[in-house]
Structures are given as C-alpha cells and as structure tokens.
N, C-alpha and C positions, 0 to 999 in steps of 0.2 A: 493444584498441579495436575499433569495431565500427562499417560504415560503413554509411551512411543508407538505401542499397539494397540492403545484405542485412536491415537491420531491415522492409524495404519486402515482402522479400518472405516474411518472418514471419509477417508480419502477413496476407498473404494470406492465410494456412494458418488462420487465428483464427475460429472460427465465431460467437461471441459479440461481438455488435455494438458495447456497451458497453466492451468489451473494446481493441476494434480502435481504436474514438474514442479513447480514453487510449492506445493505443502512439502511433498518429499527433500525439496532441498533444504528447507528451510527445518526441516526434523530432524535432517544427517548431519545441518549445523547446529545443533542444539539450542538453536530457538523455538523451542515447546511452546512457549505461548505464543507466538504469532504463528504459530501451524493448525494451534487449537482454535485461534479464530479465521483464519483464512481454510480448516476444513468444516466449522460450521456452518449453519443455515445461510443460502444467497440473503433470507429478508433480515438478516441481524447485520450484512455489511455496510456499510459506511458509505453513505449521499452526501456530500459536503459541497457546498456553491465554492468558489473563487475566493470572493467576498468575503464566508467566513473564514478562510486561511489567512487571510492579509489581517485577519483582527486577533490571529494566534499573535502573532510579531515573534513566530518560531522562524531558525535557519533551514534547519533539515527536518522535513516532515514524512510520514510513512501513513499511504491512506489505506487501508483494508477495506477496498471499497471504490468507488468511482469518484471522480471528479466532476463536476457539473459548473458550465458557464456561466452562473448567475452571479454581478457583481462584479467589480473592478480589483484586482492587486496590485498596491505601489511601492514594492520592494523586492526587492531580490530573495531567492526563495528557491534552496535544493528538494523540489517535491517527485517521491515515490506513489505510484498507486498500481490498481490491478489493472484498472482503464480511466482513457479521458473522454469527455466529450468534445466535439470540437471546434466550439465554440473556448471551452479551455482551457485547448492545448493554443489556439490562436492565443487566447490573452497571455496567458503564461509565458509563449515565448518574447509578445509583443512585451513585457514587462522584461526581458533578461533574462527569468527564471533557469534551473538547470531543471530536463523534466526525464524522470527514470523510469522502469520498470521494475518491481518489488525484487525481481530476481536480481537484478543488476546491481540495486541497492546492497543488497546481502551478501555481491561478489565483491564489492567496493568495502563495505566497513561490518565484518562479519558478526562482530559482535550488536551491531548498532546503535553503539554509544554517539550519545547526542541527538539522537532521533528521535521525535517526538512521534508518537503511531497512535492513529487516527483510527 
C-alpha cells in the first residue's frame, strides 16, 4: 500500500496537466492504487493493441496507459484509458465500443467495481 503523501509527491514530478488532475482525483477518491500507478514511471504504463483487448472477453476495462490500433475488436466493450491512437479510437467506435476518459470513468462508477485495469 501506498500513502497519500508519497502519491502527493509523485505527482509533483508529473508535467502533464491532465495527467496530474486524474492522480489527484483519483487519491481524493481513495483509489490509492490506481494513483500509485498512473503517478509512476511514463515507461511502466500500459501499450495494449486493440486486438489484445478483444482477447480479454472483459466488459469494462480501465487502461493505465494508451491504446494502440493494432488488431481488430468484435465485441462490445466499455474501455477507459489515459490516451487512444487513432487508429483506435476508429476501430473501437467502428465496433459499438463505449470509449472514456480514466476521469470520467471514476466520475461514473467510483469505486470501479467490475473494471478490469490494465
């Protein structure tokens, strides 16, 4: 576990504004561990193609990390991340997909039960 004022001064180090707003929010709602990896190293965050999401056969996913268009999805699928490519955010929506923002996510289901996080 990881306490509120070493995520506090993480987050100092964070140059990306948008960035900083989601650790903070995401600490005020005591989700500590997704603050402790979204205020960690950019090289530990999460690369995921398309393709491997559709092979989770998860509903609601939460990516700490980017999205990258490699690969086809053929199911419906609520995905959260920090950023898409766009390449995609094309596939995803060309498949139905619902595509969020981590913040958004956090404003909608705050605990984020049933979210699987990537």
């Amino acid at each position: 576990m990881i306490s509120q004022t070493l995520i506090k001064q993480r987050e100092k180090r964070k140059t990306n504004p948008a960035l900083v707003e989601i650790i903070e929010f995401a600490r005020k709602k005591e989700l500590l561990e997704l603050a402790k990896r979204l205020s960690g190293p950019t090289r530990k965050q999460t690369k995921i193609n398309v393709g491997e999401i559709d092979r989770l056969k998860e509903k609601n996913i939460l990516v700490i990390g980017k999205v990258l268009g490699e690969g086809e999805i053929e199911h419906k699928i609520n995905i959260s991340a920090l950023s898409f490519s766009k390449q995609a955010k094309e596939k995803l929506k060309k498949a139905g997909c619902e595509i969020r923002t981590i913040k958004e996510e956090i404003e909608k289901n705050h605990k984020l039960e049933g979210v699987k996080i990537i």
